[in-house]
C-alpha positions in Angstrom: 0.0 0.0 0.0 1.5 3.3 -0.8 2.1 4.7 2.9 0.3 8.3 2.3 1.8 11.3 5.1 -1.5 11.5 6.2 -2.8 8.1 7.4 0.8 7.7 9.0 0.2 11.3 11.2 -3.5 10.1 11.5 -2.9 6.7 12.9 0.5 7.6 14.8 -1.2 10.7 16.6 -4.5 9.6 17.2 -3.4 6.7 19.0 -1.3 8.5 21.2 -4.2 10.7 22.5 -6.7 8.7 22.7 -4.2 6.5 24.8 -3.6 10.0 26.8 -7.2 10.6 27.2 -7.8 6.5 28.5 -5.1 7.3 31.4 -6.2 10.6 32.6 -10.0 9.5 32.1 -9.1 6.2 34.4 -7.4 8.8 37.2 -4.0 7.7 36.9 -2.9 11.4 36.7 -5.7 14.0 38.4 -4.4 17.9 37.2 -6.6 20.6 38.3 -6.6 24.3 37.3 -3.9 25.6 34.5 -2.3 22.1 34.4 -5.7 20.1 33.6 -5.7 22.6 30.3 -2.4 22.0 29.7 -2.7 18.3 29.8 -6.1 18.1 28.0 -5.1 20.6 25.9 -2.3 17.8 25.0 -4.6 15.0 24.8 -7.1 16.6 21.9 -4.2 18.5 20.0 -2.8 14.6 19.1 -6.4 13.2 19.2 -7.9 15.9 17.1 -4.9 16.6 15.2 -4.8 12.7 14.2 -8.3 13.1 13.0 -7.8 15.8 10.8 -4.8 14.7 9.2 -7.1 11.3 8.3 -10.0 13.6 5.8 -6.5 14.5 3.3 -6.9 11.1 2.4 -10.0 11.4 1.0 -10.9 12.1 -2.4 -13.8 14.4 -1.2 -12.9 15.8 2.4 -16.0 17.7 2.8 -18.0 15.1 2.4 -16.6 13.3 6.0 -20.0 13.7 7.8 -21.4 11.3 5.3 -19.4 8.5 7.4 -21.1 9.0 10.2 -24.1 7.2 8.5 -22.9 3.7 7.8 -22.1 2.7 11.2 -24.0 -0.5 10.6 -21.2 -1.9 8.2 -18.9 0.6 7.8 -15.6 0.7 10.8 -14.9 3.9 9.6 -18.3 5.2 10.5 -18.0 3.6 14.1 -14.7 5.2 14.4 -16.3 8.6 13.7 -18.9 8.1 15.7 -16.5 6.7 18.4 -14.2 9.2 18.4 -17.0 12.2 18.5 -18.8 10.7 21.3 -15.6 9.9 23.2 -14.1 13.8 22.8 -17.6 14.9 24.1 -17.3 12.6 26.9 -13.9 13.7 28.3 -14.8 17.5 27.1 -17.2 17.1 29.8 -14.7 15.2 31.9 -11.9 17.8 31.5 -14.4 21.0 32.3 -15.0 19.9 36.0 -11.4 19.4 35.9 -10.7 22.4 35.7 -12.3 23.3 38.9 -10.5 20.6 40.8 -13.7 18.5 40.8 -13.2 15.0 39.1 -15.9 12.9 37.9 -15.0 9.0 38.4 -18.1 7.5 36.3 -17.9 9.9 33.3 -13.8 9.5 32.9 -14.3 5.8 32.9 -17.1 6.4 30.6 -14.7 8.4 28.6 -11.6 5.8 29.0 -13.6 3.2 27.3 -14.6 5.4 24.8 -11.0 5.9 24.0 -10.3 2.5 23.9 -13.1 2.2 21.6 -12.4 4.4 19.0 -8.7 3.0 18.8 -10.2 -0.9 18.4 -12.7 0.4 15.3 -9.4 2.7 13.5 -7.5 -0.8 13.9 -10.7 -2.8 11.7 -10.8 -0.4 9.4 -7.4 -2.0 8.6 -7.8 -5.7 10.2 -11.2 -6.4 8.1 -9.7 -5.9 5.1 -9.2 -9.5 2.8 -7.3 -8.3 0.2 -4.3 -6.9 2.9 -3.9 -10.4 4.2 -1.1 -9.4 6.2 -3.4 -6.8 8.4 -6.3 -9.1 8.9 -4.9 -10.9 11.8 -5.7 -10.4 15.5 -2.4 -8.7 15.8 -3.6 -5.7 13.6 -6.0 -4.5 16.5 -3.4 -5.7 19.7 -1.2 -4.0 18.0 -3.2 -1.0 17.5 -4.3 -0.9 21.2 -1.2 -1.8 22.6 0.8 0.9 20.6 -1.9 3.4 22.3 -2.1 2.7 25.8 1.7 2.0 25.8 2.1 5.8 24.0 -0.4 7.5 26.5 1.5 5.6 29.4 4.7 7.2 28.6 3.2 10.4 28.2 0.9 10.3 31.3 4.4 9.2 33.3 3.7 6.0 34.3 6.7 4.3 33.9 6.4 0.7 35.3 3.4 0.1 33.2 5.4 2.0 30.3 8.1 -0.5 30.6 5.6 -3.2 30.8 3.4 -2.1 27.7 6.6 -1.3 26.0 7.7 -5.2 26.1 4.6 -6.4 25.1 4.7 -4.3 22.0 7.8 -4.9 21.0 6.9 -8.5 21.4 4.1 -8.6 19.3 5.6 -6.3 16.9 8.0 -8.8 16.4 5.6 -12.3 16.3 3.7 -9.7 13.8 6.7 -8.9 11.2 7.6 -13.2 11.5 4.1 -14.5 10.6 3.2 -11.4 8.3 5.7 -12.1 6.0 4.2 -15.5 4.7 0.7 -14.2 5.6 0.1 -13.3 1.5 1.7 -16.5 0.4 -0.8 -18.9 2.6 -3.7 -16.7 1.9 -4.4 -18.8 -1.2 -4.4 -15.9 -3.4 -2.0 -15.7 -6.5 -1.9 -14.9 -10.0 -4.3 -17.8 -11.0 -7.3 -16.3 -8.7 -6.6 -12.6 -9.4 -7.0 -13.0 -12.8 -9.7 -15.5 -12.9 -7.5 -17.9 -15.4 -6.3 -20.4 -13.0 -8.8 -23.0 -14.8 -6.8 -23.0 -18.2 -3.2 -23.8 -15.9 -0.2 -21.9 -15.1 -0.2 -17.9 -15.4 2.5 -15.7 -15.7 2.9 -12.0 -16.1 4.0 -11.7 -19.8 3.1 -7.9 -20.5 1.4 -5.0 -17.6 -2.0 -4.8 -18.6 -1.1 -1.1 -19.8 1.9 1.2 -20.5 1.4 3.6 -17.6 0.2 3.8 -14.5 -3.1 4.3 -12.7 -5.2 4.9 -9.4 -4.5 0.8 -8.0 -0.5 1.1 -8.8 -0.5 4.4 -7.1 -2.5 3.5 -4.1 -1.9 -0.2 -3.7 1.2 -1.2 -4.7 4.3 -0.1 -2.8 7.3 -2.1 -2.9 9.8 -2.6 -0.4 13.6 -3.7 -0.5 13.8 -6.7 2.3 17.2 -4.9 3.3 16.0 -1.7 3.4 13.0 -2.8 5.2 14.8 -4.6 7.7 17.2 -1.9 8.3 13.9 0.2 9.3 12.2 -2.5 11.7 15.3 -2.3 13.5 15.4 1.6 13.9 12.0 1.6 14.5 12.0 -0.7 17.6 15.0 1.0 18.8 13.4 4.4 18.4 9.9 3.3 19.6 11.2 1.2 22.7 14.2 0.5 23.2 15.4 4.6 23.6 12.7 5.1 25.7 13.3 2.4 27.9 16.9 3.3 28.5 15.6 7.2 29.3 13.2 6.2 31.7 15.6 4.1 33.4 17.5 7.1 34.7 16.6 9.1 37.6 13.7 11.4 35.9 13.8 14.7 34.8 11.9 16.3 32.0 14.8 16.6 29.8 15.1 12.7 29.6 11.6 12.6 29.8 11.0 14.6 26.2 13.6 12.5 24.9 11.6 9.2 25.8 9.1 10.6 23.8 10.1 12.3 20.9 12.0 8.9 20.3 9.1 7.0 21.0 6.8 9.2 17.9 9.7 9.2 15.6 10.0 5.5 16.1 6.0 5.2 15.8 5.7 6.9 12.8 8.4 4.2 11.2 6.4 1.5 12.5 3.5 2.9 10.7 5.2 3.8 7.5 6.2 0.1 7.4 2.6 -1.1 8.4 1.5 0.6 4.9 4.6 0.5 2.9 4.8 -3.9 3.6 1.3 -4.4 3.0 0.8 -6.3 0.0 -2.3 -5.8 -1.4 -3.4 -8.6 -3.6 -4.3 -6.3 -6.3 -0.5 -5.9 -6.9 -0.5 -10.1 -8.1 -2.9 -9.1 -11.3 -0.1 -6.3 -11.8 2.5 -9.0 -11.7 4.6 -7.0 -8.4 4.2 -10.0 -6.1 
């Protein structure tokens, strides 16, 4: 898939505030007065920001609101509808807040929400059968993981950052292994994308046209295995292991921006590599698989 700026900043920064919201909606930090803005303030700039940067995708950006009626089979409209409903939630949330008065049902309320809204972004992408590497269970731990770990670090709750941080890395890890092969044992090939696989063997002899078009653009994006090993490797270092080896030091703020300007850079890598690897299986009728 051709890994467009904007669903990179959209999925890197949304996750990271929503994961923000979940922890200061379940109490783990309780900021009152000029430093409930502040940290709000945070928390919808990367939510909100996220969001925004998603509608440059679209062909027809003022036509977003027409998502929010599909919800019954669309992810995409749940995720709107998600993500409205949770920012309304912790607006309320973050309002008493600001007086020093902190309501436990409705930043629960909202911390679910959160969670929510990151779960439907990651089926937009998990649901999808011609990406079989993305439509694995992985797709949405991954998702969810990445965002509570993120809001963790920025929230400053560093045993469950270093705990979250593991477990990503982990299951980035089993997900690069199995995703590899993922295409391969998916049963698609040349044969069933272009219907021929009844007359025998088929082979890519010519492109089916001189130039390029809207499918090559968007869904075929290939990868050198070096190069993209070379980038798995930065981005785990970047993502955990620098942040990791920040927190480990007595804290102070300086190490503490640091941990987490590593920990986007290396996110948005991980996410450039969630898009760029994806093979979609239009790319076998195109004869680039």
């Amino acid at each position: 898939m051709h890994p467009a700026p904007s669903v990179i900043l959209f999925t890197t920064f949304s996750g990271l505030g929503f994961g923000l919201l979940f922890w200061l909606g379940l109490g783990a930090i309780t900021p009152s007065g000029l430093s409930a803005f502040i940290w709000f303030a945070l928390a919808y700039a990367m939510a909100v920001g996220g969001l925004l940067a998603s509608t440059f995708h679209l062909g027809r950006p003022e036509r977003a609101i027409k998502a929010f009626s599909q919800w019954r089979t669309s992810w995409l409209s749940r995720e709107a509808i998600a993500a409205v409903a949770t920012l309304i939630i912790m607006g309320i949330y973050a309002l008493f807040s600001l007086f020093g008065a902190h309501l436990k049902l409705v930043g629960f309320i909202g911390a679910i929400g959160a969670i929510a809204t990151v779960f439907t972004t990651s089926m937009i992408y998990a649901q999808m059968k011609t990406v079989p590497r993305w439509r694995h269970w992985t797709t949405p731990a991954l998702f969810l993981t990445l965002s509570i770990g993120g809001g963790a670090l920025f929230a400053g709750q560093i045993a469950t950052t270093f705990l979250l941080f593991t477990a990503a890395a982990a299951l980035q890890g089993y997900t690069w292994i199995t995703g590899d092969s993922r295409l391969a044992q998916s049963g698609t090939d040349m044969k069933t994308a272009t219907g021929l696989g009844h007359i025998g063997d088929v082979r890519a002899f010519e492109p089916p046209h001189t130039g390029t078009n809207y499918l090559m653009r968007e869904f075929i994006h290939v990868v050198g295995r070096k190069h993209a090993q070379k980038l798995r490797m930065i981005a785990l270092i970047l993502s955990f292991a620098l942040p990791v080896f920040f927190l480990n030091f007595h804290f102070n703020h300086m190490l503490a921006l640091l941990a987490v300007i590593s920990h986007i850079a290396g996110v948005l890598t991980l996410r450039w590599l969630f898009f760029a690897e994806a093979e979609h299986v239009v790319g076998l009728y195109y004869g680039k698989r």
